[in-house]
C-alpha positions as CSV (number, residue, x, y, z in Angstrom):
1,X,121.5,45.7,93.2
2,X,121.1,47.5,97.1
3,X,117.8,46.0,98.1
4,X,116.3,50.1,98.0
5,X,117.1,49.9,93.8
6,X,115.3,46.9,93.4
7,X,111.9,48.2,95.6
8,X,112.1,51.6,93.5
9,X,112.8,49.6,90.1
10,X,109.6,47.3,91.4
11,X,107.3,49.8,92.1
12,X,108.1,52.0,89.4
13,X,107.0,48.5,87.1
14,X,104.1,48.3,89.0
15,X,102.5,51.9,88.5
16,X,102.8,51.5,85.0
17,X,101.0,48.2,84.7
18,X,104.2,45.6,84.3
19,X,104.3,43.7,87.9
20,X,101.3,43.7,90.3
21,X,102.8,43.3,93.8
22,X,100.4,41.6,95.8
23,X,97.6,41.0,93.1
24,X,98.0,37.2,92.8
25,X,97.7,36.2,96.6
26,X,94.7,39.0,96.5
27,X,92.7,37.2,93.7
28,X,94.2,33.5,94.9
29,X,91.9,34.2,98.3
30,X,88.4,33.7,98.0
31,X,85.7,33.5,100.4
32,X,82.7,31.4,100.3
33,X,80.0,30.2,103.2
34,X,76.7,27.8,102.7
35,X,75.6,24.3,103.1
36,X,76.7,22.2,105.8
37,X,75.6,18.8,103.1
38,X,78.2,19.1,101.2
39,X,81.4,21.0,103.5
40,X,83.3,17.9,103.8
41,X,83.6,17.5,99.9
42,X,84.1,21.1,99.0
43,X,86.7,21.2,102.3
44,X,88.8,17.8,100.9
45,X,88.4,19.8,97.3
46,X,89.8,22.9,98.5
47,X,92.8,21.4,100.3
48,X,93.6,19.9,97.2
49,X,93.1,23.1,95.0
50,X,95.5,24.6,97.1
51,X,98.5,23.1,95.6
52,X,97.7,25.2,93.0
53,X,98.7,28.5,94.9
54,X,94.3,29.4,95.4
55,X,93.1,28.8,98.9
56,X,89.4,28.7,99.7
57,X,88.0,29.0,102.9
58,X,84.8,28.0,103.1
59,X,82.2,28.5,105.8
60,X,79.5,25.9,106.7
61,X,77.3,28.1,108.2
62,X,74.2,26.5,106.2
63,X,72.5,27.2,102.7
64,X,70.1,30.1,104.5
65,X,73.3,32.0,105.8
66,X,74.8,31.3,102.4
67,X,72.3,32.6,100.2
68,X,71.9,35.8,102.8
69,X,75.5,36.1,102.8
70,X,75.5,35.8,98.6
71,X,72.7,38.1,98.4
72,X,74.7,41.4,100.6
73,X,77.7,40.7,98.6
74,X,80.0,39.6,101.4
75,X,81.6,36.3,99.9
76,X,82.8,35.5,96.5
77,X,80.5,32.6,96.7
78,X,78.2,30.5,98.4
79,X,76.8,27.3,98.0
80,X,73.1,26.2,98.9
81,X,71.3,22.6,98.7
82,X,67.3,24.7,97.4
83,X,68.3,26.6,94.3
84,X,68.1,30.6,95.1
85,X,64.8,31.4,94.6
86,X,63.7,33.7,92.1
87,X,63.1,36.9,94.9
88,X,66.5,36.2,96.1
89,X,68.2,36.3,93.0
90,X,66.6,39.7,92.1
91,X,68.0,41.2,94.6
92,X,71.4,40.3,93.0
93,X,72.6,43.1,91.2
94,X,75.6,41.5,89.5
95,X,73.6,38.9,88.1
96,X,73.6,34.8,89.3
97,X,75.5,31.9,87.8
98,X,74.0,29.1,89.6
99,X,75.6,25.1,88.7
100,X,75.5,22.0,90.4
101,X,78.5,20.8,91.9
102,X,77.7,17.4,93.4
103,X,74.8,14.7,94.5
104,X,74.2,13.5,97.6
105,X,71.6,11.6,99.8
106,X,69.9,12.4,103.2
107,X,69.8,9.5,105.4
108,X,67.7,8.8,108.0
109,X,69.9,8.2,110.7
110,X,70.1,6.7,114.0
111,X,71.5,5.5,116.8
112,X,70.0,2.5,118.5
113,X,72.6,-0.3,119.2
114,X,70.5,-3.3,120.0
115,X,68.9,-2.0,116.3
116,X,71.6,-3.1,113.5
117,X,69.5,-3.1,110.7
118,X,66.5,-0.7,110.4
119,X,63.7,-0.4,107.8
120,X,61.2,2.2,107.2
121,X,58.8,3.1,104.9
122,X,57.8,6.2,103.9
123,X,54.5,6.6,106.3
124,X,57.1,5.3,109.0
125,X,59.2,7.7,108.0
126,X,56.7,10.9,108.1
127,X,54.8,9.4,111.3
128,X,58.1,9.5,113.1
129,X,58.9,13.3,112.3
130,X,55.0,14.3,112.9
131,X,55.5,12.7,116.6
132,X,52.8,10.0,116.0
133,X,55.8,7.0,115.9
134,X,57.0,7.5,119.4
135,X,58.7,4.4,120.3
136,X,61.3,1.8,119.3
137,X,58.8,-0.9,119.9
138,X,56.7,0.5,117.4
139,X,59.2,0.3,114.5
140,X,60.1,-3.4,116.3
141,X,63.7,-2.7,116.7
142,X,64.8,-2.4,120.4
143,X,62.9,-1.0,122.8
144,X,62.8,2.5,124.6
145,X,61.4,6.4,123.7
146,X,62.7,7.3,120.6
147,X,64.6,11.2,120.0
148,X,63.7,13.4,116.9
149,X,66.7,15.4,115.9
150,X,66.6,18.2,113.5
151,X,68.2,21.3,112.1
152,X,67.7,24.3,114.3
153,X,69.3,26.6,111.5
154,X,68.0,27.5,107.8
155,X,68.7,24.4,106.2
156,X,68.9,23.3,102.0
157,X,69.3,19.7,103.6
158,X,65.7,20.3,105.9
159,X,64.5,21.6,102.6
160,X,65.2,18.7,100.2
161,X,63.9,16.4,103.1
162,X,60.9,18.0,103.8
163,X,60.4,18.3,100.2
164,X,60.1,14.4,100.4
165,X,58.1,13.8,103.3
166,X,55.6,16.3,101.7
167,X,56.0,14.1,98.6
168,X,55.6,10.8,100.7
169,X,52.7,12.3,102.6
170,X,50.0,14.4,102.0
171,X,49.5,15.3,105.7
172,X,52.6,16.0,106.1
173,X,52.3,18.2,103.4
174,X,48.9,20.1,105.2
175,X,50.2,20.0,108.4
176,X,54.5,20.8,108.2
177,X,55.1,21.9,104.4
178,X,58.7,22.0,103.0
179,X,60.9,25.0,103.0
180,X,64.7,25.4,104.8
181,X,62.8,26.0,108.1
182,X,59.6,24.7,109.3
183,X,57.8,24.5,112.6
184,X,58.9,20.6,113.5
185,X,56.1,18.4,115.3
186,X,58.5,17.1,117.6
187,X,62.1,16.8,118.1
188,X,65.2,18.5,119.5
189,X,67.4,20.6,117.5
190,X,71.2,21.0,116.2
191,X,73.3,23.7,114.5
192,X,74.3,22.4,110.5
193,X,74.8,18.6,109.8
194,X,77.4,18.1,112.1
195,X,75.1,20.0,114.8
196,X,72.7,17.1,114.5
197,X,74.8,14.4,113.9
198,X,76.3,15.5,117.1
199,X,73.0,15.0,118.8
200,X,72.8,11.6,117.4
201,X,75.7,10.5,118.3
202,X,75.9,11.8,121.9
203,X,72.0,10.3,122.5
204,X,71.3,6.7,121.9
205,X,67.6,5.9,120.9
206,X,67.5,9.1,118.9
207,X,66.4,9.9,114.8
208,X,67.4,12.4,112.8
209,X,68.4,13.4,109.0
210,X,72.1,14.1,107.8
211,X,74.2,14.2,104.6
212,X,75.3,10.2,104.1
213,X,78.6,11.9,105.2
214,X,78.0,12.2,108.4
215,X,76.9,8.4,109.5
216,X,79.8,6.9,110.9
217,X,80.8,5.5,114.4
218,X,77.7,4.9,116.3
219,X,75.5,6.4,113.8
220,X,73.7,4.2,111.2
221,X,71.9,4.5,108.2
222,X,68.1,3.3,107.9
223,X,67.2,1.9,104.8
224,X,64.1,3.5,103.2
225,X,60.9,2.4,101.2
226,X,61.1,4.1,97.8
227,X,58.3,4.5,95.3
228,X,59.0,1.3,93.7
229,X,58.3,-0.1,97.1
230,X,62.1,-1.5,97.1
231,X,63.9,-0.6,100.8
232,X,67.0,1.4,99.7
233,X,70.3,2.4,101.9
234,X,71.9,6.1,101.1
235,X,74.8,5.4,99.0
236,X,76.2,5.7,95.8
237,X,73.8,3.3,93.7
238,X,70.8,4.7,94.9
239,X,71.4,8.0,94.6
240,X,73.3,8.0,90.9
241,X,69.4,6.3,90.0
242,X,67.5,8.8,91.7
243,X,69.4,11.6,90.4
244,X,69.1,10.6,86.6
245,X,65.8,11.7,87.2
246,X,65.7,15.0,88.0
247,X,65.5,17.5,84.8
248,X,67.2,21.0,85.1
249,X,65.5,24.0,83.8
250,X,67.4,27.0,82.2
251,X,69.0,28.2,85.9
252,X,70.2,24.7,86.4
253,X,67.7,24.0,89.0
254,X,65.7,21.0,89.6
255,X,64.3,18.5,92.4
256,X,62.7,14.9,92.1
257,X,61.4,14.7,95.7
258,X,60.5,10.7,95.3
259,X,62.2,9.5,92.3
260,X,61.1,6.2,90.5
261,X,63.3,3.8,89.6
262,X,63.6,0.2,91.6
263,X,67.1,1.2,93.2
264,X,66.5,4.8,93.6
265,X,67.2,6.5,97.0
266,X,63.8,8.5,97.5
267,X,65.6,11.1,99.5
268,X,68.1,12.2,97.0
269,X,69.4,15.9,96.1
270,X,71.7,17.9,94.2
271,X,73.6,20.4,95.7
272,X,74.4,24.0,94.2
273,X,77.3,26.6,94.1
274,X,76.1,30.5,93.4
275,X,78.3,32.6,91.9
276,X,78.0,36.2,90.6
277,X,77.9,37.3,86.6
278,X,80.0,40.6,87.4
279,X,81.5,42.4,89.9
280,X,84.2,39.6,90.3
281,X,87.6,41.7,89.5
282,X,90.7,40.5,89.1
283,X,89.3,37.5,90.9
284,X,86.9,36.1,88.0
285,X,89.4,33.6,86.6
286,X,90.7,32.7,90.0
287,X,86.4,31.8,90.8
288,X,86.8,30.1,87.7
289,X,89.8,27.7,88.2
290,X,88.3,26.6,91.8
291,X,84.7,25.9,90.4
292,X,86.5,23.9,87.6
293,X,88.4,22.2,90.2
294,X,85.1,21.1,92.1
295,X,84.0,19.8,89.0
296,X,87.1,18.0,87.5
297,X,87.9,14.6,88.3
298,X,90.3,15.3,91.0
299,X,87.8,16.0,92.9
300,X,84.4,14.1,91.4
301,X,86.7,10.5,91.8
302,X,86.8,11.4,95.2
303,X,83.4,12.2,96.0
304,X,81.8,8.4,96.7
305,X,84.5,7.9,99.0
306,X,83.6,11.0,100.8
307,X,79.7,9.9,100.8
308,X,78.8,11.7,97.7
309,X,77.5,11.2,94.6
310,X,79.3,12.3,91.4
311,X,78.2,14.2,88.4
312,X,78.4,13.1,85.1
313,X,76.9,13.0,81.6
314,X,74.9,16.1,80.9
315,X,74.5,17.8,84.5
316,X,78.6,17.7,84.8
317,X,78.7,19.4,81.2
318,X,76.2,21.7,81.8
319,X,77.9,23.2,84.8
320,X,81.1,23.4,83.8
321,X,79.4,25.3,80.4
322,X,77.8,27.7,83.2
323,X,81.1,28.1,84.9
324,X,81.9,30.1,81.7
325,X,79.8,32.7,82.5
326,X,81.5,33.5,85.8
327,X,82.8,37.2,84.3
328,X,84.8,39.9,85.9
């Protein structure tokens, strides 16, 4: 068959509905931008979706760009660590299936090497962010000024620790408030997770709040007072306690912003995808098979290694349940 034959023989097939040239690596592409918390599992996720023939790129621009981005219509979906609040999703036209897709917890991080072991507790904590703690001396672990650093961008991870300092402390609470940007105290400023971590990293003496993720190399990880008054690292153990406490309502949203429980993280957080009801096209089963993949155990098994925490029990059923709804 001369190579013309076959193209007139395909295309023939493909105006009456047999073959669609080009449809599968059109709805195999999707698009999706948001938090910075949880990039490196979605991104090790992804890469491992894509043995499947469906690539992903996903942008960490941060959960406020996200859920801006989710609300024009511009991605296929986004992901956010604050649940889209009820204003935002109105604006949605196509509707909003909203799931969590994996635990995590903020650590207060550092870098202060003559400081190997750090404890705080939660006024420690709040008096260091409100500018009152100004010194390593004062937390008696090294010596020297000590460097706020914070999120400069619209942030789910500032909102989730915010959420706890104005949990932990009512002044903080009067004074700062929670929400994915607030007016810091004190402090100097970096771009997503990896902004700030970058600031740690490259300023010794300084403080800041990542993803667990990020606290590597010269970075380390305080351990925190919780409400049981037990001094807790970020990790797996204390954040699967913490999250067993937080009850979703019918959008699969919900918070515990300083959990009980004697090994509970107190600065613990699920993380959320948003996808849309309608308007998805010959792409809604292709959304589908990726959000299954973030919550299948390809890529859950891998999520402690990577500094998460993994669903289970009823919050991993009742997301992949809402995954369902994801229509065209």
């Amino acid at each position: 068959m001369t190579f013309v034959k076959k193209a007139l023989i395909l295309g023939s097939l493909a105006a009456t509905g047999a073959v669609s040239i080009g449809a599968a690596t059109a709805a195999a592409a999707l698009n999706g931008a948001g938090a910075t918390f949880p990039a490196p599992f979605y991104q090790s996720a992804f890469a491992g979706l894509a043995s499947t023939g469906v690539k992903v790129n996903y942008q960490s621009v941060g959960s406020g760009a996200g859920v801006r981005q989710f609300v024009a219509g511009t991605v296929d979906f986004a992901a956010t660590d604050e649940p889209i609040k009820a204003a935002e999703a109105a604006k949605v036209k196509r509707g909003v299936v909203q799931f969590p897709a994996v635990g995590g917890t903020i650590a207060v991080a550092y870098n202060k090497a003559d400081c190997p072991a750090l404890k705080l507790t939660q006024k420690q904590v709040v008096d260091v962010f409100l500018g009152k703690i100004t010194s390593w001396e004062q937390l008696k672990c090294g010596k020297g000024k000590i460097t706020v650093a914070h999120r400069s961008d619209g942030s789910g991870t500032t909102f989730a620790f915010t959420n706890s300092l104005s949990a932990f402390s009512s002044e903080w609470k009067t004074r700062v408030g929670e929400g994915k940007s607030v007016k810091w105290p004190v402090g100097v400023g970096g771009k997503g997770n990896e902004g700030v971590a970058g600031v740690l990293a490259n300023t010794p003496g300084s403080i800041g709040y990542v993803n667990q993720a990020f606290v590597k190399g010269a970075i380390k990880a305080a351990a925190l007072q919780n409400k049981a008054g037990t001094f807790v690292k970020p990790g797996l153990k204390g954040g699967a306690e913490a999250l067993t406490n937080i009850k979703l309502n019918g959008q699969l949203a919900g918070e515990d912003a300083n959990p009980a429980g004697v090994n509970s993280y107190p600065i613990s957080s699920l993380t959320w995808i948003l996808a849309y009801r309608t308007g998805n096209g010959s792409k809604a089963g292709t959304i589908r098979q990726a959000m299954l993949y973030l919550l299948s155990p390809a890529a859950q098994n891998r999520a402690d290694d990577l500094g998460y925490v993994p669903l289970k029990g009823s919050v991993l059923s009742a997301s992949k349940k809402a995954v369902a709804g994801i229509g065209q």
